[in-house]
C-alpha positions as CSV (number, residue, x, y, z in Angstrom):
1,X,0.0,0.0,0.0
2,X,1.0,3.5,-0.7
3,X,-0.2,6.8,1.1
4,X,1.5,10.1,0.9
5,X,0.8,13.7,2.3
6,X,0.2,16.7,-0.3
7,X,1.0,20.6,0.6
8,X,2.8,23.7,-0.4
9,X,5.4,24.0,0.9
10,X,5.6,20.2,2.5
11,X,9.6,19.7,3.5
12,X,9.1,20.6,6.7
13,X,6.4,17.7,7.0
14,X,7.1,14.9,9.4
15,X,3.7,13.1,8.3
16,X,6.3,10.5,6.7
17,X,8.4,9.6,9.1
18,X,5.2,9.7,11.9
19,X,3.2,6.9,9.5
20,X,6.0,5.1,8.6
21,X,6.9,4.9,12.1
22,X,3.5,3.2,12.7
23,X,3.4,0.7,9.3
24,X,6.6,-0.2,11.1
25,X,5.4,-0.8,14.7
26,X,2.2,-2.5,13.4
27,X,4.1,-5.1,11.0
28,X,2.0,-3.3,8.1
29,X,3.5,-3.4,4.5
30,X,3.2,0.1,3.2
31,X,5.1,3.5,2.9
32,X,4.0,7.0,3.5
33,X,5.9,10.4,1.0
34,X,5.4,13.4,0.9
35,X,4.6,15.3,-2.0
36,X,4.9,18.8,-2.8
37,X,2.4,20.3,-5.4
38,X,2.5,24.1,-6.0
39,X,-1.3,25.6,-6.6
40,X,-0.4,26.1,-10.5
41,X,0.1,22.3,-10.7
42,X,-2.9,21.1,-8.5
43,X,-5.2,20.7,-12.2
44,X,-2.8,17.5,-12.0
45,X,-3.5,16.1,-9.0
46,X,-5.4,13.0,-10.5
47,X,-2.7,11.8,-12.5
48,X,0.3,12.2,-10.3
49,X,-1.6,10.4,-7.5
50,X,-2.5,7.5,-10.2
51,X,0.9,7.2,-11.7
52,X,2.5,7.5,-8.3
53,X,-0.5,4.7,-7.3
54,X,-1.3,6.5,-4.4
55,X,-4.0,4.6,-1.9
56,X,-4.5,7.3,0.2
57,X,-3.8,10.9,1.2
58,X,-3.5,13.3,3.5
59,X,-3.9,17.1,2.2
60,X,-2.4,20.2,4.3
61,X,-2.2,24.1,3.5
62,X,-2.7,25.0,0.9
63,X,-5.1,22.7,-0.4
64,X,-7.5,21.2,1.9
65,X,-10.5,23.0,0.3
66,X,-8.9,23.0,-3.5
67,X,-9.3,19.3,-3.3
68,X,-13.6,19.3,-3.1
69,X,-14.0,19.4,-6.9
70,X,-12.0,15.9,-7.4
71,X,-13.8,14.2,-4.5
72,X,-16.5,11.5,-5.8
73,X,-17.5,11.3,-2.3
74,X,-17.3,13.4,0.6
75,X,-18.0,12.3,4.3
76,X,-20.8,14.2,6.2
77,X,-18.8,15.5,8.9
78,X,-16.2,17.2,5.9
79,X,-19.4,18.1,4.1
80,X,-20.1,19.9,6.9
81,X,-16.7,21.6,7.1
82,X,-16.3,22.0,3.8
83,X,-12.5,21.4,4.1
84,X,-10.6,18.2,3.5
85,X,-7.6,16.6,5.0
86,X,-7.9,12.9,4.2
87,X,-8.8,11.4,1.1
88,X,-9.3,7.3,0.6
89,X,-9.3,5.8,-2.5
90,X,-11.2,2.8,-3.0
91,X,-11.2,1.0,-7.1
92,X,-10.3,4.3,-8.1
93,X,-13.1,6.4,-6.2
94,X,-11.9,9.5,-4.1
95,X,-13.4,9.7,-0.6
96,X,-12.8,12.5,1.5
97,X,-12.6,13.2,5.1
98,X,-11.4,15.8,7.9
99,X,-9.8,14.5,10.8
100,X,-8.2,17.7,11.7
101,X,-10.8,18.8,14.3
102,X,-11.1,15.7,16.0
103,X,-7.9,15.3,16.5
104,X,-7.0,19.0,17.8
105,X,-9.7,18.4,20.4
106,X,-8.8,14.9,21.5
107,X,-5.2,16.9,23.0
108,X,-6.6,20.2,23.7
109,X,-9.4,18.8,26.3
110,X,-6.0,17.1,27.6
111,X,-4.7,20.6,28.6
112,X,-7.6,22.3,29.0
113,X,-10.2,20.0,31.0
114,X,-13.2,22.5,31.5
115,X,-13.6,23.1,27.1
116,X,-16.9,22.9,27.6
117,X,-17.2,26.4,29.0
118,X,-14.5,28.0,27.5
119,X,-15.1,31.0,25.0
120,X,-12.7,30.4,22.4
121,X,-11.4,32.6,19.4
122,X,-10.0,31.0,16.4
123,X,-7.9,32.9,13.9
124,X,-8.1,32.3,10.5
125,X,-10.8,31.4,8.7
126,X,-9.2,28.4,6.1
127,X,-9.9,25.1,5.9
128,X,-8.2,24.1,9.2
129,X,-10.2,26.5,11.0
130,X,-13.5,25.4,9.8
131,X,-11.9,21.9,10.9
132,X,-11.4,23.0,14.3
133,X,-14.6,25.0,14.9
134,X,-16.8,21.8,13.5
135,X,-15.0,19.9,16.0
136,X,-15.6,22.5,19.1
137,X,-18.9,23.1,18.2
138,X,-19.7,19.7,19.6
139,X,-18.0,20.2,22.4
140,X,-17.9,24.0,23.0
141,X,-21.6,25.6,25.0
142,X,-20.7,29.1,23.7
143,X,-20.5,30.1,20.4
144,X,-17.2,30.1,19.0
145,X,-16.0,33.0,17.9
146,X,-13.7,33.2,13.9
147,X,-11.5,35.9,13.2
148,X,-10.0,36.7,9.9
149,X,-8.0,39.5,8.0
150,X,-10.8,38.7,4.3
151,X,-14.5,39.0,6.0
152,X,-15.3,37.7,2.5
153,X,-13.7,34.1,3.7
154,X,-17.1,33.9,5.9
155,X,-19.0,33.7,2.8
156,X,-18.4,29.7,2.7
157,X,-18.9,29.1,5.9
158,X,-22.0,27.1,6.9
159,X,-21.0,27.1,10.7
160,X,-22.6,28.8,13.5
161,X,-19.6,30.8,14.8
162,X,-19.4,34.5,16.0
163,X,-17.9,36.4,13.2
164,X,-15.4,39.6,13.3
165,X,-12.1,41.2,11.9
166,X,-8.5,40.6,13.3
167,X,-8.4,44.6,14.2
168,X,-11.8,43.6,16.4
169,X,-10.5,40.4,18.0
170,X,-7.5,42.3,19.1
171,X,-9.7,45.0,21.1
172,X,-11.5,42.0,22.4
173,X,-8.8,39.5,23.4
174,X,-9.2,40.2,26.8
175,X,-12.9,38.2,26.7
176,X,-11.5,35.0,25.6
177,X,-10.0,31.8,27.7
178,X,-8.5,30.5,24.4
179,X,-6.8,31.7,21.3
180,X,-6.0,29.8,18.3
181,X,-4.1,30.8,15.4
182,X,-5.0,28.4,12.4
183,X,-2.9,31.0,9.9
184,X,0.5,29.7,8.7
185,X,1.7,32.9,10.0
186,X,4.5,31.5,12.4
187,X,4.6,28.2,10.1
188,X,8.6,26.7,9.6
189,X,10.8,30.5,9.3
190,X,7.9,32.6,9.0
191,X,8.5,34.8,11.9
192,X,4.7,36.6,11.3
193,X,2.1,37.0,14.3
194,X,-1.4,37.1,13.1
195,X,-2.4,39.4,16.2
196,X,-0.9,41.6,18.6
197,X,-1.9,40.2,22.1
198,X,-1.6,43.4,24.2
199,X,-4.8,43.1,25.6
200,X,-4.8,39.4,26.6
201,X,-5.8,38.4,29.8
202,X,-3.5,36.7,32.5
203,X,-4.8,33.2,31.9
204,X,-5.7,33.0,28.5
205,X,-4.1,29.4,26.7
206,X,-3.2,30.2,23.7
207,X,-2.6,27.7,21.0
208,X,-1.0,27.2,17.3
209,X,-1.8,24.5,15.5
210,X,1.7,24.1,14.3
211,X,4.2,21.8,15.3
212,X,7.4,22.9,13.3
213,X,8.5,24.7,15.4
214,X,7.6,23.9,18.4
215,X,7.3,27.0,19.5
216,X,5.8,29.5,16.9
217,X,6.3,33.4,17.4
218,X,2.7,33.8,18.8
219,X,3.2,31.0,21.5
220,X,6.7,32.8,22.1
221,X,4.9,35.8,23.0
222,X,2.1,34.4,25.0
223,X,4.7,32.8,27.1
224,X,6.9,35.2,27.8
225,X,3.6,37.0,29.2
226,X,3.2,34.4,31.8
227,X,0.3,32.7,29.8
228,X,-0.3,28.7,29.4
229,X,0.7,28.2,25.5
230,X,-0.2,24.5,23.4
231,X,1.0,23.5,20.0
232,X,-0.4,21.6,17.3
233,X,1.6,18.2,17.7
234,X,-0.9,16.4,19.7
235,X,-3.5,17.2,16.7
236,X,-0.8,16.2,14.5
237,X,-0.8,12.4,15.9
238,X,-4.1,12.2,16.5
239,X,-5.1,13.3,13.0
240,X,-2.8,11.1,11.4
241,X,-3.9,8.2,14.0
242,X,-7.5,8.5,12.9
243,X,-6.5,9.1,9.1
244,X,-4.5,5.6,9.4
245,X,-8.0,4.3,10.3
246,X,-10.1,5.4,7.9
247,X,-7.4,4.2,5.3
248,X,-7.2,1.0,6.9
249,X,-9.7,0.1,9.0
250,X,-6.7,-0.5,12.2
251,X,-5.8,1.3,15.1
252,X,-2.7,3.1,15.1
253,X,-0.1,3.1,18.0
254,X,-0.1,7.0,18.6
255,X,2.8,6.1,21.4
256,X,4.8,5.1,18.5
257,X,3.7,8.0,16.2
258,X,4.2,10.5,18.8
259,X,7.6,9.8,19.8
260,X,9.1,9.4,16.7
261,X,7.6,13.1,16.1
262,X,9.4,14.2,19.4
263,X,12.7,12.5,18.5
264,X,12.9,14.4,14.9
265,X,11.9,17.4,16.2
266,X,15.1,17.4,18.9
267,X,17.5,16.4,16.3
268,X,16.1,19.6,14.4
269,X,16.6,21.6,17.6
């Protein structure tokens, strides 16, 4: 078998040496790549996943929405979403999925055990946010709250979220228990912070969902305010964990798949 992981840029992915870690551990025959596909190429998406005989896929920024029009199938929780991360193909047929959200909430109710009551801000409003606010809106009893630079992002959004600008979330920052950028701003040597956090409260957690680095500028900041910060590695695992299952129908060892993200990322260090 044959999976891979799709993005722009992808080389600082660790998606192949996380699921290869887990074929391994799991006596399964199969290898994981990763494949980086620029925007102007993504018309050829079918055929380099056919000749490269590709059983499934995982998709990450920039594409998790540009997939949609290859899909033959989506699943009703991605339908919902309207973002893709996973994609299983079965005699040829696309299926996709979004395993994102579920996996980002499995580790944040980790850290932060009272979720339920929490009003949250999410910043961004891409497919990984929509991900993410699907997800908490099971969980979550306020309404989440999206914030984004475009307002016209909101126009594909079938979620019930609160709605507002970056400039307004800023002036309100102080009214949230927990932030979370979705942007790549921050992402591998981007050194960008979505939002100034002057007016964040003491105890706020605030969270990236990116892993590489570990810490991102925006977590750098919050901590060196004295707030709690959490990154996106456990929604890393956890996505790929539940991804592994809807490819194969087994359960993952995320103890495997976790440590071999933590011992890559120290070498890195």
């Amino acid at each position: 078998m044959k999976y891979a992981v799709i993005g722009h840029p992808i080389q600082h992915s660790l998606s192949p040496v996380m699921h290869n870690a887990n074929f391994k551990a799991l006596d399964f025959e199969a290898t994981y790549e990763a494949l980086d596909i620029p925007p102007k190429h993504f018309h050829l998406i079918k055929e380099i996943m056919t000749e490269k005989e590709i059983d499934g896929f995982n998709i990450t920024i920039p594409h998790k929405e540009r997939i949609i029009p290859y899909l033959d199938e989506i699943d009703t929780h991605a339908q919902t979403i309207g973002a893709i991360n996973t994609v299983k193909i079965v005699n040829g047929k696309w299926i996709g999925y979004n395993t994102d959200g579920i996996g980002y909430v499995k580790g944040l109710n980790r850290v932060y055990p009272n979720l339920k009551d929490a009003c949250i801000l999410l910043l961004g409003a891409g497919g990984a946010s929509k991900g993410l606010a699907a997800a908490l809106n099971q969980v979550v009893e306020q309404q989440l709250t999206v914030a984004n630079r475009t307002m016209s992002r909101f126009d594909s959004w079938d979620l019930s979220v609160n709605t507002m600008s970056l400039k307004e979330a800023e002036t309100h920052l102080n009214t949230f228990d927990v932030v979370i950028n979705t942007t790549p701003a921050g992402m591998s040597d981007n050194q960008d912070v979505v939002i100034s956090l002057d007016q964040l409260a003491p105890n706020t957690l605030v969270s990236d969902i990116v892993y590489v680095p570990a810490k991102t500028p925006i977590l750098k900041l919050a901590e060196a305010k004295g707030n709690p910060i959490y990154n996106g590695l456990d929604m890393f695992v956890n996505q790929g964990a539940e991804s592994f299952k809807i490819w194969t129908g087994q359960t993952a060892d995320i103890n495997v798949m976790k440590e071999t993200v933590l011992e890559h990322l120290k070498r890195r260090d």
